[in-house]
Residue, then its C-alpha position, 0 to 999 in steps of 0.5 A: x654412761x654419765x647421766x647429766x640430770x642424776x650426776x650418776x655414772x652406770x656401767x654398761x654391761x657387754x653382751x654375753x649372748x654366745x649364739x654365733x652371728x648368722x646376719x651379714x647385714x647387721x653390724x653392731x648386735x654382737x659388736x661386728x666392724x662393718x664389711x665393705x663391699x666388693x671394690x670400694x676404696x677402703x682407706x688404710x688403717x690409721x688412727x688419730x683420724x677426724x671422724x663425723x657421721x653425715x647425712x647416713x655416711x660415715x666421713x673421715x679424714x687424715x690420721x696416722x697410718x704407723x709410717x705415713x701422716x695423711x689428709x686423704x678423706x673417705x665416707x662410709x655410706x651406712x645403707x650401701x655399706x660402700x666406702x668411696x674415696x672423697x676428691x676433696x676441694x679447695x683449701x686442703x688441710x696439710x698431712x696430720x693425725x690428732x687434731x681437734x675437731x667439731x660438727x655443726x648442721x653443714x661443716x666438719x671443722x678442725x684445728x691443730x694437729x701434729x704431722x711427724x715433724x711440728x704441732x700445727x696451729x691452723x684452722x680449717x673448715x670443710x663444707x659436708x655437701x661439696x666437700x670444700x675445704x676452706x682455711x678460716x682466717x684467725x685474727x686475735x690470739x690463737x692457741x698455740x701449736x698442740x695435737x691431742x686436744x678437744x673442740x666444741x661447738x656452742x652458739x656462735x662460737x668453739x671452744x678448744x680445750x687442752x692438748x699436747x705441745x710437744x714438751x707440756x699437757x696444757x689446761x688453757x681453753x680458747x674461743x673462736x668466734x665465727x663472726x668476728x674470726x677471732x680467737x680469745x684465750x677464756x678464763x678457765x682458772x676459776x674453781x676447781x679447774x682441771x689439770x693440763x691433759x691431753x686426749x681427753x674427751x669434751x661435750x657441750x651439754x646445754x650451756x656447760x662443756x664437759x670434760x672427762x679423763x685424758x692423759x697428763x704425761x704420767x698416769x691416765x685420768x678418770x676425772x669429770x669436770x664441768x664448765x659452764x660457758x654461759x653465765x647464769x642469767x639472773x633476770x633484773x629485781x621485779x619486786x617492786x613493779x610486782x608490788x605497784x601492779x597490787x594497787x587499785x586491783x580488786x581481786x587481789x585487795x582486801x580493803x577499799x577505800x572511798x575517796x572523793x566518792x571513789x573506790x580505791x583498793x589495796x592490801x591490808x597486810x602491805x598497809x600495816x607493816x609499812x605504816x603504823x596510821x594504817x595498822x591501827x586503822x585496820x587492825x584495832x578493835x576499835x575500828x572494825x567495831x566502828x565500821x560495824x556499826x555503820x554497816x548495821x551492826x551484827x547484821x552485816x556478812x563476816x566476810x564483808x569489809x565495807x569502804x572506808x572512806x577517807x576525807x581531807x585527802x584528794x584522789x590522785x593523793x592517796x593514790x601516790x601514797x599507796x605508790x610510796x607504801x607499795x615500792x617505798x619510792x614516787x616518781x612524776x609528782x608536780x608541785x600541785x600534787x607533791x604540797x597535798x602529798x606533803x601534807x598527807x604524809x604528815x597525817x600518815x605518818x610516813x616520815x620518808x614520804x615527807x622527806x622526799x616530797x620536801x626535797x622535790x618541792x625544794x628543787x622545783x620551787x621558784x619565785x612564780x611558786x613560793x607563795x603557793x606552796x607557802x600558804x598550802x603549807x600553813x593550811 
């Protein structure tokens, strides 16, 4: 036994219990094949058979017998431990043993097979309830004749692995999308990929298929392989807006600033390392010692940082600056707030804030605007 989330294999040890077996309704404690009941249809022994359980039953079809192919169907009802033959409908698969097959919510579908003369490439569908066999349409490129192979559902789609053409053990891997009909090859040559095999054994586990073992025409495998079906979803960067969501949020600021007699709240550390005017504002001893002064000295709570107020600067100025500061961008100025930001990245020392507000105040300005931003530049 395989555990997927320890990567770790266990052997699972057989009973010893030598007590004889007395209970004719239990099948499975010491190992014991199910006993039909008087005059049920038992199917003939076979191998290479599709087998799913539904619904209680246990349903087969097709297979080997060692001198006939078949596409007969049986289901095995596990509470009446009956075996009745299924009269199928519909579209029946031809005689096969080795095909791949896969189960969903309310089909058995198969693909492929060998029946004793050519490896087939067909595809079919067999709805569970009324036991209808539909041949599904295959548009795009399908796989190629081969028996012996593995299918799996996820999503919307399966997934046929590997298999036996009839002169080589294949390593390719194929889509079918259910609501396209149509068949694609799927790159599967990245990594560390498996050797072409047949008889293998595949699962899909959460977005990866899994596939153990099988036989490459020479010795019989014992290897693990995992692909993943679905990329890594890697959601979009989300640092900066995470960053802009810090401004003007009290509870989660560490200094406020007055301005225009409003209060507006930032991040000392976020203020320091993007610009050297605020490290030395809020970091230096010559400051706090100022604003200890005006707050009344030693007096005043050690926790508590009063306002700082800032003048010659407008509201919605500062407030872009902190935008820049935050995300090292700004977007939406007009001209009547990108001059006096302009001006304040001057006083701030924010070089790049400069440069980016020059450049939106070349591109937006006009013979109905030159004047302004002239005289608004040599206050």
């Amino acid at each position: 036994m395989f555990d997927i989330d320890t990567q770790r294999w266990t052997c699972i040890q057989e009973s010893s219990d030598p007590r004889p077996h007395t209970n004719d309704d239990s099948n499975s404690a010491l190992g014991d094949h199910p006993r039909p009941r008087l005059g049920s249809t038992v199917p003939s022994r076979r191998f290479g058979y599709v087998s799913v359980v539904h619904n209680n039953k246990f349903v087969l079809f097709g297979g080997f017998d060692g001198s006939r192919w078949l596409n007969d169907m049986y289901e095995f009802d596990f509470e009446t431990k009956t075996w009745t033959e299924i009269l199928a409908r519909g579209q029946l698969p031809s005689v096969r043993s080795c095909p791949a097959w896969a189960k969903d919510e309310t089909h058995v579908y198969i693909q492929g097979g060998y029946d004793g003369v050519e490896r087939k490439a067909d595809f079919f569908a067999c709805d569970l309830k009324t036991y209808t066999w539909t041949e599904m349409p295959c548009r795009g490129t399908p796989p190629s004749p081969r028996y012996f192979h593995s299918c799996c559902l996820y999503g919307n789609k399966m997934y046929a692995y590997g298999g036996y053409s009839g002169s080589e053990r294949l390593a390719d891997m194929y889509a079918y999308d259910f609501e396209t009909n149509h068949w694609s090859e799927v790159d599967c040559t990245n990594g560390d990929c498996p050797s072409g095999r047949s008889s293998l054994v595949a699962q899909v586990y959460e977005n990866s298929l899994y596939i153990f073992g099988g036989y490459n025409g020479v010795h019989v495998l014992n290897d693990f392989y995992k692909f993943r079906l679905k990329p890594v979803s890697v959601p979009p960067p989300a640092l900066v807006q995470d960053l802009q969501k810090l401004i003007n949020r009290p509870e989660l600021c560490d200094v406020t600033f007055l301005v225009e007699g409003k209060e507006i709240h930032a991040n000392r550390a976020i203020l320091a390392v993007r610009s050297e005017y605020f490290k030395v504002m809020l970091f230096s001893g010559g400051m706090r010692e100022s604003i200890q002064m005006t707050c009344g000295g030693s007096d005043m709570d050690s926790d508590y940082s009063p306002p700082i107020e800032l003048k010659d600067v407008s509201h919605p100025v500062f407030l872009k600056v902190l935008e820049y500061l935050y995300t090292d961008s700004i977007c939406d100025t007009s001209l009547e707030v990108g001059v006096p930001l302009l001006i304040a990245s001057e006083r701030f020392m924010l070089d790049r804030l400069k440069a980016l507000c020059e450049d939106n105040i070349r591109r937006e300005i006009s013979v109905e605007n030159v004047i302004g931003i002239f005289i608004a530049s040599h206050r």
